[in-house]
C-alpha positions in Angstrom: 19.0 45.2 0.6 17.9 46.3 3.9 15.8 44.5 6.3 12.4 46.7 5.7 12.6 46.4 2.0 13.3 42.6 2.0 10.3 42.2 4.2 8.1 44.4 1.6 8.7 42.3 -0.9 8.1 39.0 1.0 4.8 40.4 2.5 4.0 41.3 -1.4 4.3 37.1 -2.1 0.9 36.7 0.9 -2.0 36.7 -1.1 -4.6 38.6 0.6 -8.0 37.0 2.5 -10.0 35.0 0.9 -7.6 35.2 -2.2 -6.6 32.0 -4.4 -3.1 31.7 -5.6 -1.2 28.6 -7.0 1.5 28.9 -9.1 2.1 26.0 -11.4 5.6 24.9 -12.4 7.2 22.8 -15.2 5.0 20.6 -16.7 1.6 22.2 -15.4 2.5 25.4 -15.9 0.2 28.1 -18.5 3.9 28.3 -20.9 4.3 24.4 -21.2 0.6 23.4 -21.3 0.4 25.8 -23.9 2.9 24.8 -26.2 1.5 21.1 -26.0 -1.8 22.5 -26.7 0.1 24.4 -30.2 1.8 21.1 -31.0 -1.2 18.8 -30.4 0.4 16.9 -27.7 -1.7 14.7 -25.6 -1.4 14.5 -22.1 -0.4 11.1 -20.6 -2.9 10.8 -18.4 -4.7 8.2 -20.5 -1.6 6.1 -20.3 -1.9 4.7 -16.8 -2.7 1.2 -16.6 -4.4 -0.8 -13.5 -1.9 -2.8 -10.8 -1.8 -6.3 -11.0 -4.0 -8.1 -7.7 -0.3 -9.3 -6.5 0.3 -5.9 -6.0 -2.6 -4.3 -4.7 -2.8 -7.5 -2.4 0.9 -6.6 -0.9 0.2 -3.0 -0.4 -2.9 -3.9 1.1 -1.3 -6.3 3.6 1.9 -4.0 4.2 -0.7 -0.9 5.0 -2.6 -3.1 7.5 0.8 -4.3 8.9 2.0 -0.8 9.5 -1.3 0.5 11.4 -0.9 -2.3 13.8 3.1 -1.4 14.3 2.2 2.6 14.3 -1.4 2.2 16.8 -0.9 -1.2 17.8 -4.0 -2.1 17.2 -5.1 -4.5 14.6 -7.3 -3.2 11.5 -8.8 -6.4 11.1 -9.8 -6.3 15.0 -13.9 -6.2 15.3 -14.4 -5.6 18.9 -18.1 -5.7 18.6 -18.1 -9.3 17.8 -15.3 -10.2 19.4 -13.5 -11.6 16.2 -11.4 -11.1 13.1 -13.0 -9.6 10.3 -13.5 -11.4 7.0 -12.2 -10.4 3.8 -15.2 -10.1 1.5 -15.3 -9.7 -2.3 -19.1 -8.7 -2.8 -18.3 -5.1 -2.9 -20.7 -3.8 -0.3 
């Protein structure tokens, strides 16, 4: 194939301006989202359950750990008040 016609059809691929394209594969795509539509199928979206608290505590502590190795800075640093922040439950 030579170099101008393999660029053709590459350029063909661009969408133009302002045009939206996504192209879904496997599982998302219109074929298989059809088919489980045709076979009543239900997606498993329901199916996901909460963490436990001893998980989302460790990924909690293991995210603030790694911001104050990547910035080195501490997330729990209040510089305003010159102190460590408190961990509060309220929800505010």
């Amino acid at each position: 194939m030579p170099g101008a016609e393999w660029l053709e059809l590459l350029c063909k691929q661009i969408p133009e301006h302002y045009e939206h394209l996504v192209r879904y594969c496997g599982w998302y795509s219109n074929r298989s989202r059809g088919a489980r539509a045709a076979k009543g199928v239900a997606s498993p979206t329901g199916a996901v359950s909460e963490p436990s608290a001893e998980f989302v505590f460790r990924a909690k502590a293991a995210w603030a750990r790694l911001i104050r190795k990547v910035y080195e800075a501490d997330p729990l640093e209040w510089p305003v008040m010159a102190g460590r922040r408190r961990h509060s439950s309220c929800g505010r």
